[in-house]
C-alpha positions as CSV (number, residue, x, y, z in Angstrom):
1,X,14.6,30.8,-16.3
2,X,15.7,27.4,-16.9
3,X,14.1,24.4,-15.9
4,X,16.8,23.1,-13.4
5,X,17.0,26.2,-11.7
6,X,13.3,26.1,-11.2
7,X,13.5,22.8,-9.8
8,X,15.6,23.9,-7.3
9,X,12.3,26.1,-5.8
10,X,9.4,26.3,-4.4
11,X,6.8,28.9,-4.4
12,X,3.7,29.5,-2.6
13,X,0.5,32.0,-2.4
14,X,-0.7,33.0,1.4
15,X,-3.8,34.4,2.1
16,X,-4.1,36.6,5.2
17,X,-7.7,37.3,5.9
18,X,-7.0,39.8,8.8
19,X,-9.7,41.4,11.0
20,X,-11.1,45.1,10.2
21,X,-9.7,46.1,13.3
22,X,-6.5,44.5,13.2
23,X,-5.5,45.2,9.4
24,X,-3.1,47.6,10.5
25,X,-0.9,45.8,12.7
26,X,-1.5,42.7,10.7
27,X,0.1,44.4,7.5
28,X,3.1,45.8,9.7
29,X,3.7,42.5,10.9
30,X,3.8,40.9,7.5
31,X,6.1,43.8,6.3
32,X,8.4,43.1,9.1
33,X,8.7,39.8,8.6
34,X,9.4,39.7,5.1
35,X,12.3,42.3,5.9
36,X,13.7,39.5,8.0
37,X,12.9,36.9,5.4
38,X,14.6,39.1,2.7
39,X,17.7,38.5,4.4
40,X,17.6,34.3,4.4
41,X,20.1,32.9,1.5
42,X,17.6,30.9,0.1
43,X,14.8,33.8,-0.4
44,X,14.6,34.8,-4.1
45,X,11.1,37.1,-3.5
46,X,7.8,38.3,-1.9
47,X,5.2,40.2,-3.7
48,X,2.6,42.1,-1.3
49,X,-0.9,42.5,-2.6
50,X,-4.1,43.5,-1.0
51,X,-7.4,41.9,-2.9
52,X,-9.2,44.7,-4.5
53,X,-12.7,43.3,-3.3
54,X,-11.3,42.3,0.6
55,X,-8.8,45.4,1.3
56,X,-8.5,43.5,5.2
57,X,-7.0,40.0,3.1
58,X,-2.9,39.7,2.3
59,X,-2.0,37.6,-0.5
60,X,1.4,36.5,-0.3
61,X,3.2,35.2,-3.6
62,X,7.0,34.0,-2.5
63,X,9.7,32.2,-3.9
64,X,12.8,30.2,-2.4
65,X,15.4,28.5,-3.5
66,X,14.5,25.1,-1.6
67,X,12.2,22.5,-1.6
68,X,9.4,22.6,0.4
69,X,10.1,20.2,2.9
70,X,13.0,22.0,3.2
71,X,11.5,25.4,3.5
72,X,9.6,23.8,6.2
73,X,12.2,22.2,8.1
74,X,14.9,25.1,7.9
75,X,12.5,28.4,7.7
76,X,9.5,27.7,10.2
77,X,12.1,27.4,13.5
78,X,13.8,30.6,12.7
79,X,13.0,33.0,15.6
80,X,11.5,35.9,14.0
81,X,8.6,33.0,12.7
82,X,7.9,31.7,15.5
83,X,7.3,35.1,17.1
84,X,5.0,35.8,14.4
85,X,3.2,32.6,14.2
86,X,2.8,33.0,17.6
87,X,0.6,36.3,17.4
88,X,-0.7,35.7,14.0
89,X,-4.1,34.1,14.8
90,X,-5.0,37.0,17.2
91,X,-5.2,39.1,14.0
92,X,-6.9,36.6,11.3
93,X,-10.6,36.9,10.9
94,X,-10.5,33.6,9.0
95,X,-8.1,30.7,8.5
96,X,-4.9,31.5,6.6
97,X,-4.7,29.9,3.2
98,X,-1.0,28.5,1.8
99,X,-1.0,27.1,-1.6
100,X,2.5,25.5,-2.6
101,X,3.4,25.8,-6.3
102,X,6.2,23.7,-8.6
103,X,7.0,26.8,-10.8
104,X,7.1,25.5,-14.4
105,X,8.4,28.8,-16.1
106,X,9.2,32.2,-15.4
107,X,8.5,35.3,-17.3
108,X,10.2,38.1,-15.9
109,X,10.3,41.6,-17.5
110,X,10.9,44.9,-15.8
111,X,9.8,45.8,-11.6
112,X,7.8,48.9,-11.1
């Protein structure tokens, strides 16, 4: 990728510790917002992982093409977030962890 194009982003890492109990629903919830998400001009991606040694954690990687204070400003009101901010720390057995990135480079290759 080139370097202005990259400047033009942000990117992030969340970390969804969810309860035992409430993994289920915590992981539909998180798959039906990033549906919605998918469908803002400014999203580029979201990768879904579980952590191997906490199966009940999300981590979250996304990218946008926006700045952060913009992602803020223009992504946090939507509707569909503040629905799910609004039930998410009924499901968290811990506080949720966002770590915003400046990506430097990318390295695509092929999706599985």
């Amino acid at each position: 990728m080139k370097a202005a194009t990259l400047q033009a982003q942000v990117s992030f890492v969340v970390h969804l510790p969810f309860k035992p109990e409430r993994t289920a629903q915590g992981r539909q919830m998180v798959m039906d917002i990033v549906r919605e998400m998918s469908r803002e001009p400014e999203f580029i991606n979201t990768w879904i992982n579980e952590m191997q040694d906490e199966p009940d954690t999300l981590v979250l990687y996304e990218t946008w093409a926006c700045s952060r204070d913009d992602f803020i400003a223009r992504q946090l009101p939507k509707p569909y977030r503040v629905a799910y901010e609004a039930q998410l720390p009924a499901l968290l057995s811990g506080e949720r962890h966002i770590l915003f990135l400046t990506p430097l480079a990318g390295f695509p290759t092929r999706s599985t």
